[in-house]
C-alpha positions, 0 to 999 in steps of 0.5 A, spaced: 534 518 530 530 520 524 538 522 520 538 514 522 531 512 520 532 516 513 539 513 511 538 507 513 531 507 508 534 510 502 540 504 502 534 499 503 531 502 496 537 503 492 542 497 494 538 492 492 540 488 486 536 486 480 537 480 478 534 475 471 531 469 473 535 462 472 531 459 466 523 460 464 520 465 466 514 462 470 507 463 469 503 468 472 496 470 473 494 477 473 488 479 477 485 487 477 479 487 481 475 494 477 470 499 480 467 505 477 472 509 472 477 515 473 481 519 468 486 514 468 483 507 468 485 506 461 492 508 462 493 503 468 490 498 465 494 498 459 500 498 463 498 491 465 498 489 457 504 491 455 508 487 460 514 484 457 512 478 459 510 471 456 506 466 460 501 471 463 494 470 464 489 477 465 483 477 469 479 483 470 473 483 475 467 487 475 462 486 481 456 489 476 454 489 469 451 497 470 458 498 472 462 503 467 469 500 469 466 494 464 465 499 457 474 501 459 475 493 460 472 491 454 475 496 450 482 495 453 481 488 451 480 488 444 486 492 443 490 488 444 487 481 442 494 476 442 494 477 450 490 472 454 485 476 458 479 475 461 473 480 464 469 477 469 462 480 471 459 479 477 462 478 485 461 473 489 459 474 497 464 471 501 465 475 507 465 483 508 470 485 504 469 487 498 475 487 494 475 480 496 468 479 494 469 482 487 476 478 486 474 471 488 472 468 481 478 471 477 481 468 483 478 461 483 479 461 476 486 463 476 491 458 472 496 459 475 501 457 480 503 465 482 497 470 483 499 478 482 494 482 485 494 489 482 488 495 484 484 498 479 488 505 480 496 503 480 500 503 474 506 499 472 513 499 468 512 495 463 518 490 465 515 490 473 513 483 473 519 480 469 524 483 474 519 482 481 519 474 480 526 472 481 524 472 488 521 466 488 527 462 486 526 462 493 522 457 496 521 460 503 518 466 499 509 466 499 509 473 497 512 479 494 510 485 494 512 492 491 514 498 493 508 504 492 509 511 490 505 517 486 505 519 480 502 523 476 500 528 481 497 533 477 492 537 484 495 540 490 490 534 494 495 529 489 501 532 491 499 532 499 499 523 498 504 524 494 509 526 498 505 523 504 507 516 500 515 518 499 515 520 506 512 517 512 510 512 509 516 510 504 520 510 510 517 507 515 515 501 510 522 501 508 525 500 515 520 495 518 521 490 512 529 491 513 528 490 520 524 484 517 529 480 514 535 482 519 530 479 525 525 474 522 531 469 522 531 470 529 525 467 531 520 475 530 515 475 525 514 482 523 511 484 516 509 490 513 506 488 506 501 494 502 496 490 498 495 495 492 501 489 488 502 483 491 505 476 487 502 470 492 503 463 491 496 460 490 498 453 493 500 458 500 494 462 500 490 455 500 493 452 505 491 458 509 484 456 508 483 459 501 483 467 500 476 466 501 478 466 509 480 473 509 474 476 506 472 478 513 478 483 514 478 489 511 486 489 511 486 483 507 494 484 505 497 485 512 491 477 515 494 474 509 501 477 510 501 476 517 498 468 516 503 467 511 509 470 516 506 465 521 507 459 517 514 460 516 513 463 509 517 470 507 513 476 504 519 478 501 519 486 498 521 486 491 526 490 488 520 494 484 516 500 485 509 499 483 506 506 482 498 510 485 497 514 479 494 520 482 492 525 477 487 530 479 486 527 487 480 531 491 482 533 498 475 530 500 479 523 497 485 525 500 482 526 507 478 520 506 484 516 504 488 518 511 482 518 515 481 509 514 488 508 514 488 510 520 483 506 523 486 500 520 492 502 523 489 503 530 484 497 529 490 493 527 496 495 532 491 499 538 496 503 542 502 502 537 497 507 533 497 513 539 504 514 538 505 514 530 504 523 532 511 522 535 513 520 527 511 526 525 515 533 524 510 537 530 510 530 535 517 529 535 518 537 535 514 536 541 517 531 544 523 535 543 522 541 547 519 538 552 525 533 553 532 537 551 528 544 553 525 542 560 530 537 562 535 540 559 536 546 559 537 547 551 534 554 547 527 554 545 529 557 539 536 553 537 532 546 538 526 550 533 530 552 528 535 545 528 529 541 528 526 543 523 532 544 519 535 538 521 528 534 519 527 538 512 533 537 510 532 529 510 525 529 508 527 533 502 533 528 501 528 522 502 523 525 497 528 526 491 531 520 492 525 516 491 523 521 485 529 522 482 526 524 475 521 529 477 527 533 480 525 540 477 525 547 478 519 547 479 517 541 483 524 543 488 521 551 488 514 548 491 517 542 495 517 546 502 509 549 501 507 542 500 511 539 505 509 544 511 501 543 509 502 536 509 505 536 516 500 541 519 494 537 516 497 530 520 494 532 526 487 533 524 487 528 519 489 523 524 484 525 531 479 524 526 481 517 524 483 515 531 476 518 533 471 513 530 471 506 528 467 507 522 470 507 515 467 507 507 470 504 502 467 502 495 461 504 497 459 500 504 459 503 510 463 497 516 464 498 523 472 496 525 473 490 530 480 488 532 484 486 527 480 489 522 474 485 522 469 488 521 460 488 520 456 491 515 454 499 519 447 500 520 445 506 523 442 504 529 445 498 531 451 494 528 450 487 526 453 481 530 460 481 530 464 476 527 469 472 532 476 474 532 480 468 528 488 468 529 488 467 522 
């Protein structure tokens, strides 16, 4: 199964065709909610400027004037004078969510039909948008969003994502959007939609209700993709790969990261969440032994050693496939360390994520409901729970 998985998420990343748009490009608004800065905060800013694109708006939000992000924002600006930016200062309180709270006047304020939603900590190639909004010549499609991989993963905590990105996460978001496009036809309304660069028809998201409506989830990419897949919209893959820009991760970051994840994936799906270990190399190892060597009969020591040969050798195959150009001496040499670190870090991480229903983010503690609802955490008590809304 896992030869089966990796082949058939390689051909989903590499057979997609490129294809230029028929006619003028159309005009899209770019909006980057920003909080608090990092090393690489002017880079992916910049990556957003140079985009080889005419009609492009640029909206950069901050929820707060004291906020460090505004000094950069503003110094990225002034750089570049013939690109129609604006930075906007202040959120605006329209549910729980705070990303969404910090956006929602660049998104109110947007001029334009298509909206390209990017977070603070991704950078792109120059020539992603150009290249991504073909997809809309289709009317059925509400969304495109991109693929995510690591770059610039300079510590050992920024390697571990790095690899988690191009492997278990790679794989499985591939494989289920290409399930997507085969059985969405028939009537299914699977989606996987990863919400750190997505381009949505503004007319879409509001006959939705507004984005405004979302902000009670904290998993605000997969209620709208879900919503729009409802309705008989597309939330089409694109052809791009936006990228996380790593640099020097914390563990402590990289643990925190793994651990709310999966919380919302435990909140989003349930019981779906408790089997992701059979996923993973130890689970499924597991599993293994449990299945061909009690039932079976088979050696113990065979199916160890052609288990992990058999899973390393695909993992390797998937992580250069969809890192071709970091293909190293070095990074080849390193590859089998920080893939048997990772692995063995999956179980803690992922006990603790599924242990609580508390997460972090953006400085805000919330308390999960179903579906990644979620209520300001108070210690002591928590406030009253919001009613579940089928989107």
């Amino acid at each position: 199964m896992q030869v089966l998985v990796t082949f058939w998420s390689i051909c989903g990343y590499n057979e997609r065709r490129r294809k230029n748009i028929n006619g003028a490009y159309p005009p899209v608004t770019l909006i980057r909610p920003l909080r608090g800065v990092d090393s690489c905060l002017e880079e992916n800013l910049r990556s957003t400027f140079k985009q080889e694109y005419e009609n492009l708006e640029i909206i950069l939000c901050v929820d707060s004037e004291e906020d460090e992000a505004v000094e950069v924002a503003r110094k990225i600006i002034s750089e570049y004078p013939n690109v129609n930016a604006t930075l906007l200062i202040g959120d605006k309180k329209v549910g729980v969510n705070p990303k969404i709270n910090n956006l929602i006047r660049g998104y109110e304020c947007a001029k334009h039909e298509l909206i390209w939603i990017m977070d603070s900590n991704v950078i792109v190639p120059k020539d992603c948008l150009k290249k991504s909004v073909f997809q809309f010549e289709s009317p059925k499609v509400a969304m495109v969003h991109h693929r995510i991989l690591g770059t610039n993963f300079n510590s050992i905590a920024a390697k571990f994502e790095a690899m988690y990105l191009s492997l278990s996460h790679m794989r499985t978001y591939l494989f289920i959007n290409r399930l997507a496009e085969y059985l969405n036809p028939l009537g299914t309304n699977i989606v996987c939609v990863i919400g750190k660069s997505t381009i949505t028809r503004k007319s879409c998201i509001e006959k939705l209700g507004g984005l405004a409506k979302f902000a009670q989830y904290m998993a605000e990419d997969n209620a709208l993709s879900c919503a729009l897949t409802l309705q008989g919209w597309e939330c089409a893959i694109s052809t791009e790969t936006a990228y996380q820009n790593l640099n020097n991760m914390s563990f402590h970051a990289f643990a925190s990261r793994k651990i709310r994840w999966t919380r919302l994936r435990y909140s989003l799906s349930g019981i779906i969440t408790l089997f992701e270990p059979v996923t993973e190399f130890i689970g499924s190892l597991l599993l293994g032994l449990f299945t061909m060597g009690t039932i079976f009969r088979v050696s113990t020591s065979n199916l160890l050693v052609f288990h992990f040969f058999l899973w390393f050798a695909c993992d390797m195959v998937s992580y250069f496939s969809y890192n071709s150009e970091k293909v190293t001496f070095t990074s080849l040499s390193l590859f089998p360390l920080i893939w048997t670190a990772r692995e063995l870090l999956f179980f803690p991480l992922y006990f603790l994520g599924i242990s609580k229903d508390t997460i972090e983010w953006r400085g805000h503690k919330f308390r999960l409901k179903k579906a990644s609802l979620a209520v300001p955490y108070e210690e002591g008590h928590v406030s009253k729970a919001l009613k579940y809304n089928k989107y």
